[in-house]
C-alpha positions in Angstrom: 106.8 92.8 146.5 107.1 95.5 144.0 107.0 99.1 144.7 104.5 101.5 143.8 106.8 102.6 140.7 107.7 99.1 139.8 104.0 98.3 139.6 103.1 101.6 137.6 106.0 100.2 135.2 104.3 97.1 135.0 101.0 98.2 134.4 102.3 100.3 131.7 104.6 97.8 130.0 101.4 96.0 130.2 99.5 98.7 128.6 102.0 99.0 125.5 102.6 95.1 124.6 98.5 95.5 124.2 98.4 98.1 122.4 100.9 97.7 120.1 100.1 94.1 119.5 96.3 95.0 118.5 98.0 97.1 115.8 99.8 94.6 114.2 96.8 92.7 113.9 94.1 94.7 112.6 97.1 94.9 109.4 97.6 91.4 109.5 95.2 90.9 106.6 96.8 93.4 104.6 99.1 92.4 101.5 102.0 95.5 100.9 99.8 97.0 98.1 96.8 97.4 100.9 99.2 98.8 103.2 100.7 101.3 100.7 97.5 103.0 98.9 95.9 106.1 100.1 92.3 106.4 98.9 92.2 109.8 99.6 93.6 112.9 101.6 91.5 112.7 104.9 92.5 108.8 105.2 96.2 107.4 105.4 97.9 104.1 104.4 98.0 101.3 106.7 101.7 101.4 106.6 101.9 104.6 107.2 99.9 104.6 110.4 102.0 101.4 111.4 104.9 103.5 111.4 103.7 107.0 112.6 102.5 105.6 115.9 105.8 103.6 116.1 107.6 107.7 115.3 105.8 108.6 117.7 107.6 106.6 120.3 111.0 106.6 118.9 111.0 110.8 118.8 109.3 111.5 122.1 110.4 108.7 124.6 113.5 107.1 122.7 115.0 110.2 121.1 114.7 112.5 123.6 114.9 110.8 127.2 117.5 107.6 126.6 121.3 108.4 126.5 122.7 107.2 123.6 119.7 105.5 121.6 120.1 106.0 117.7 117.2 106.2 115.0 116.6 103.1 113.3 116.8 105.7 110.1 117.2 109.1 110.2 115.4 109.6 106.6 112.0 108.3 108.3 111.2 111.1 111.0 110.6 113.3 107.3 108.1 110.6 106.3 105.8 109.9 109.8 105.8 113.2 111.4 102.4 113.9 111.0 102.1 117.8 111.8 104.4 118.6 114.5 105.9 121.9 113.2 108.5 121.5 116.0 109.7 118.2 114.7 110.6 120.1 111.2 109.6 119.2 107.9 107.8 116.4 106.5 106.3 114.6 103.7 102.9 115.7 102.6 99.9 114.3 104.0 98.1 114.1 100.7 101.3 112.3 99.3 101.5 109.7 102.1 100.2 107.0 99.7 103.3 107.3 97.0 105.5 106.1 99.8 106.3 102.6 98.1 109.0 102.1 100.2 109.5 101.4 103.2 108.1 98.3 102.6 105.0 96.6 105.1 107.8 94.0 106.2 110.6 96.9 106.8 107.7 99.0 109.1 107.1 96.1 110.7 111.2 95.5 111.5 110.8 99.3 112.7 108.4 98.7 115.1 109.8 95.5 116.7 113.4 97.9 117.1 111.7 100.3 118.4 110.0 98.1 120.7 112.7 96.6 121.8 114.5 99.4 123.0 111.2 100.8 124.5 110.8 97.5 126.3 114.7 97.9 127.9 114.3 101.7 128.7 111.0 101.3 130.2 112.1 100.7 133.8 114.7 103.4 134.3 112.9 106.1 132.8 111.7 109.1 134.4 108.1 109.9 134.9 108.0 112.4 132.3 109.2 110.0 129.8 106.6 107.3 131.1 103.7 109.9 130.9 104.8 110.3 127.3 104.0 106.5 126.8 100.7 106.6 127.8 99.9 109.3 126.0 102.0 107.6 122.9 99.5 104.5 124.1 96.1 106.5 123.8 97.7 107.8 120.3 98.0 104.7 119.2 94.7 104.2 120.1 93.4 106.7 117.9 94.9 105.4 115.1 94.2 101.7 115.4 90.3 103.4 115.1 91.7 105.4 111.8 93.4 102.4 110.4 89.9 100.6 110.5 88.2 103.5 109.1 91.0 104.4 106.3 91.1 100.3 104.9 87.4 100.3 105.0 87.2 103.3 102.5 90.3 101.8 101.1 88.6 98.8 100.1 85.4 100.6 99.3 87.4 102.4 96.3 87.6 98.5 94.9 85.3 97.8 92.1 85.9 93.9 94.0 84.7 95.2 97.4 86.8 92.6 99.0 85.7 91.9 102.5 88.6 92.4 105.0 87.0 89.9 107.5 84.4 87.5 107.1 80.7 88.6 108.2 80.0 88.2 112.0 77.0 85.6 112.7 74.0 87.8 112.5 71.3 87.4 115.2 67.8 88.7 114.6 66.4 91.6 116.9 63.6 93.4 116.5 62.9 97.2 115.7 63.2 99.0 118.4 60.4 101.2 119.7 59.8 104.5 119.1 62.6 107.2 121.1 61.9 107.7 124.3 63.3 111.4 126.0 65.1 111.4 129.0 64.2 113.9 130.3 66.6 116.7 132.4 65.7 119.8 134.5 68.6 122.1 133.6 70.4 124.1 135.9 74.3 124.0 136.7 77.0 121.5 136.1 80.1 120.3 135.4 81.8 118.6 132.7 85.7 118.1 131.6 88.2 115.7 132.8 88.9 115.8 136.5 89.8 112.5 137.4 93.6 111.1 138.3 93.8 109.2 135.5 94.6 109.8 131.5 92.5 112.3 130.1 93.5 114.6 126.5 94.5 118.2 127.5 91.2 119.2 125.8 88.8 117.5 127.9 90.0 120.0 130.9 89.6 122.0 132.7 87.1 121.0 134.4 84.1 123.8 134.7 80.8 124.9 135.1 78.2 125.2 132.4 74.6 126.5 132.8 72.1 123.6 131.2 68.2 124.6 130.0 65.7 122.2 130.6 66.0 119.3 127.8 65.4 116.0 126.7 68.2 113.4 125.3 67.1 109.9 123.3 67.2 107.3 125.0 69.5 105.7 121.8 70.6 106.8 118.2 68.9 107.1 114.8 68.5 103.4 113.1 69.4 102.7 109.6 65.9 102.2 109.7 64.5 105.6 110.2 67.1 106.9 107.9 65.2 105.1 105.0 62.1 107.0 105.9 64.1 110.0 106.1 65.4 109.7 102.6 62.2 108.4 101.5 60.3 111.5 102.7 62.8 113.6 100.9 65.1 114.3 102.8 67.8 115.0 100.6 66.1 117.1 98.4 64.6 119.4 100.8 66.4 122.8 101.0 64.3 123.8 104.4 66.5 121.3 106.6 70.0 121.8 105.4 72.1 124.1 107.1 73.3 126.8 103.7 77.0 125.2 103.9 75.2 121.7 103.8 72.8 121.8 101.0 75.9 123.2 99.1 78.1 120.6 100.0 75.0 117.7 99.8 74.6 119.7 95.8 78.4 119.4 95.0 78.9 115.8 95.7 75.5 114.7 94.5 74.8 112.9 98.0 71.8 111.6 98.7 72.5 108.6 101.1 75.3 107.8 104.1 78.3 106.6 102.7 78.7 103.6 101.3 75.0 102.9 100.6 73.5 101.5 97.4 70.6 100.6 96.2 70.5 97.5 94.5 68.2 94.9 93.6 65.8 97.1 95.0 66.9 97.6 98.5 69.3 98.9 100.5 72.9 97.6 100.7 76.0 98.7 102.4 79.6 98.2 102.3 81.8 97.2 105.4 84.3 95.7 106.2 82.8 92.0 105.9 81.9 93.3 102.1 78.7 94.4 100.9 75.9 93.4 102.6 71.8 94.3 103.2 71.4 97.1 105.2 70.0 96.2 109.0 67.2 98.5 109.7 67.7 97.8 113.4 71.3 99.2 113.4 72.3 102.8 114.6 72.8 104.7 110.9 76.3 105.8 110.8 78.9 107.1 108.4 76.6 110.4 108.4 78.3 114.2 108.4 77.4 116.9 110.8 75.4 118.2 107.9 73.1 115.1 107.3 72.9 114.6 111.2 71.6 118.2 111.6 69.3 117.9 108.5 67.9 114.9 110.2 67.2 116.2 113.4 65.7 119.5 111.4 63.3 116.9 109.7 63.0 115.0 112.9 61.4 118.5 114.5 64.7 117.9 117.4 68.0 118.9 117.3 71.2 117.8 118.1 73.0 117.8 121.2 75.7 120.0 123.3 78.3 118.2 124.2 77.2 119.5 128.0 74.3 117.7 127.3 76.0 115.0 126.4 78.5 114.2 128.8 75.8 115.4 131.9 73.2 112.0 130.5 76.8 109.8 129.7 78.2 110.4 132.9 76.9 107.4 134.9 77.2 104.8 132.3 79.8 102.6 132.1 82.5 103.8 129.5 83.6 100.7 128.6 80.2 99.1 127.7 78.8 98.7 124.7 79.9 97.2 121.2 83.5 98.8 121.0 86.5 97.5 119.6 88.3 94.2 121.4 90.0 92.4 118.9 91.0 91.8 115.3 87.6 90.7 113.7 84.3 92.3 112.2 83.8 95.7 113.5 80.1 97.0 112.5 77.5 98.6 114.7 74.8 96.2 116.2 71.2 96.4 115.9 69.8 98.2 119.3 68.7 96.4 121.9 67.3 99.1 123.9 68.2 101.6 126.7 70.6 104.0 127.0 73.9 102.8 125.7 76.4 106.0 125.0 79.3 104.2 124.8 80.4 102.2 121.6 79.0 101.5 118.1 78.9 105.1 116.9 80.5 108.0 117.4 77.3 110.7 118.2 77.4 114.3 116.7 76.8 116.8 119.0 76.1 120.5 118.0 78.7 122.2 119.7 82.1 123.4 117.2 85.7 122.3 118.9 86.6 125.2 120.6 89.2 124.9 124.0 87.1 125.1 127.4 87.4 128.4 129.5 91.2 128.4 131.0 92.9 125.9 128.2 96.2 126.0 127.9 98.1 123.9 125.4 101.5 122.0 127.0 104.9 123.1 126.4 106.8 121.7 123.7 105.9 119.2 120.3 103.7 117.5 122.3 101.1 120.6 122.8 100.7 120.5 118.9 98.6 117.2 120.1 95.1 118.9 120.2 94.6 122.3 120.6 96.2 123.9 117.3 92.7 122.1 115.8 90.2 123.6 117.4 88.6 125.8 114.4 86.2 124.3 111.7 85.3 121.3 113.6 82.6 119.9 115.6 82.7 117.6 118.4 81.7 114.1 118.3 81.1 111.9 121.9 81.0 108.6 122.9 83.4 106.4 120.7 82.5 103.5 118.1 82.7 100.0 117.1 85.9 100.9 115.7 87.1 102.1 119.4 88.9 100.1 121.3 87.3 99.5 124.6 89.0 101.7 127.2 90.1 104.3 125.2 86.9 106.5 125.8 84.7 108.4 128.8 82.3 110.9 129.0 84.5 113.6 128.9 86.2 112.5 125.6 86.0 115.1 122.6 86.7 113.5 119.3 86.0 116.3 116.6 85.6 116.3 112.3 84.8 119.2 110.1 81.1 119.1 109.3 81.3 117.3 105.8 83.5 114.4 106.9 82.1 110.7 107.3 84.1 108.2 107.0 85.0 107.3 110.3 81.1 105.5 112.3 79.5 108.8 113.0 75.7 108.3 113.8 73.0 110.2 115.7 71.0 110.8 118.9 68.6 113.3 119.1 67.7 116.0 121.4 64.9 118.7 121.9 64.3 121.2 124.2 61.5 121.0 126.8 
């Protein structure tokens, strides 16, 4: 019978065949050229994610906690550091995409070294080391999500619009009713990670807040009701926008979530099984905090607080919902009523990215992971189709400046009572 530690190893070698297989892949489509391109600064190459995550692994586990293990090339650490200022220098992020070499095929030989020696080390290292893999496992996580969102804009920057996966077989559902509120007293509670288990050092501590009485929707904004929105005039109406947005909205000349288009009179949309006819039924996403918060102006609600928002998630099931499995289509599906927080779009709350009261980032690289962000952004909760399953709970804190959409950001509403 194993021992507790044996079967925590297990578990965890487990954990990190999964993850790292899912990886692989979601890139398996991918020709080098895909791989290599950045379509622009906020989005990386495939490759380069590839490797980053596999960096991430090599530096923190390999590096620093096995006697004797040697990089698989000491010129790489400069190119997939991402922004730990204690790991030194590093190449640009804007200039990720002129990285021709390494090749896809030579990342790929990177990570299967690096696995390797991972998979040896694994069950005689310490539990420090192993607490680095499951946070290097959650990391990974995150940027299996980014890889889907950066190829999708990738692709969308093709006058082609090749589909990375064929469409998913479509079944009809019918518009959902109107919102319904659920409703909430107010009055004390708490939110933040508390639990034994893996939880970011931003979701914690765990504390009190003070809640006034308020209403939540019982799902997001449909693709549907965004078409009234823009119908109405949305766009072009000053009184919603917050300043910052109608100046960002009159910059870019937006006047539609990304990767709409009208054509042949309707409404089409690009993903990632090509461009298709928009599904009124579906949750809108690819929105920015701006056009959510014009909505709910124009909706005569508001958004969220992330209190809010993790006091309704709370006793759903984090796992539920359309989140990510597999290698395959990834869209948001149509609703099918009742509260579903979890998956299909991430939901932005109203609340900036600031560290909860008694934060304290961890010693070392490692506490570059979250807090050194918190400025500029606002929080989003609840995880996507692009998530993969079991990644997310109610406490989770994802967070994007205000003018960023490209990862499936949607809406759901909230008014006061």
């Amino acid at each position: 019978m194993l021992n507790p530690l044996q079967a925590a190893d297990d578990a965890l070698a487990t954990r990190f065949v999964r993850v790292r297989a899912l990886s692989l892949a979601l890139a398996t489509p991918l020709s080098d050229a895909d791989a290599t391109v950045q379509s622009m600064p906020d989005a990386s190459p495939a490759k380069w994610h590839l490797a980053h995550t596999t960096w991430f692994f090599e530096t923190f586990v390999l590096r620093d906690h096995v006697a004797g293990y040697r990089l698989h090339d000491g010129r790489w650490p400069f190119l997939f550091n991402s922004y730990y200022e204690a790991e030194g220098r590093r190449h640009a992020r804007d200039r990720r995409g002129m990285a021709t070499r390494p090749t896809l095929d030579e990342v790929r030989a990177y990570r299967a070294h690096v696995d390797a020696g991972l998979a040896d080390a694994l069950p005689g290292l310490s539990a420090e080391a192993r607490t680095l893999v499951e946070l290097g496992c959650h990391h990974e996580e995150q940027h299996q999500e980014l890889l889907v969102t950066d190829i999708l804009h990738l692709l969308s920057e093709n006058p082609l619009e090749p589909a990375l996966w064929p469409p998913a077989p479509k079944v009809p559902v019918a518009m959902p009713g109107p919102i319904r509120w659920l409703e909430h007293p107010g009055g004390s509670a708490e939110i933040g990670h508390h639990a034994s288990d893996f939880g970011f050092d931003c979701e914690g501590p765990r504390h009190a807040v003070l809640l006034h009485p308020h209403g939540v929707a019982d799902r997001t904004v449909t693709n549907g009701e965004w078409m009234q929105f823009i119908a109405d005039g949305g766009y072009r109406d000053a009184r919603h926008w917050l300043s910052d947005g109608w100046t960002w909205l009159r910059a870019h000349d937006i006047a539609a979530p990304l990767y709409w288009e009208q054509r042949d009179g309707g409404w089409t949309r690009f993903g990632l099984d090509g461009r298709r006819p928009i599904d009124p039924a579906a949750p809108v996403t690819h929105v920015s905090f701006y056009e959510a918060d014009a909505y709910a102006s124009w909706a005569g609600a508001r958004l969220p607080t992330e209190a809010e928002w993790e006091v309704f998630a709370t006793p759903h099931d984090p796992a539920g919902g359309n989140q990510l499995d597999t290698a395959g289509p990834v869209e948001p599906r149509p609703t099918r009523g009742g509260p579903a927080p979890f998956g299909d779009v991430w939901e932005w709350t109203g609340s900036a990215y600031r560290p909860y009261p008694g934060f304290r980032a961890v010693e070392g690289a490692v506490g570059e992971y979250n807090g050194k962000f918190m400025s500029g952004q606002f929080v989003l909760r609840g995880g996507s189709c692009a998530t993969p399953r079991g990644h997310v709970r109610a406490s989770y804190r994802n967070f994007f400046h205000p003018h960023q959409r490209w990862q499936f950001t949607g809406v759901r509403l909230a008014r006061d009572r």
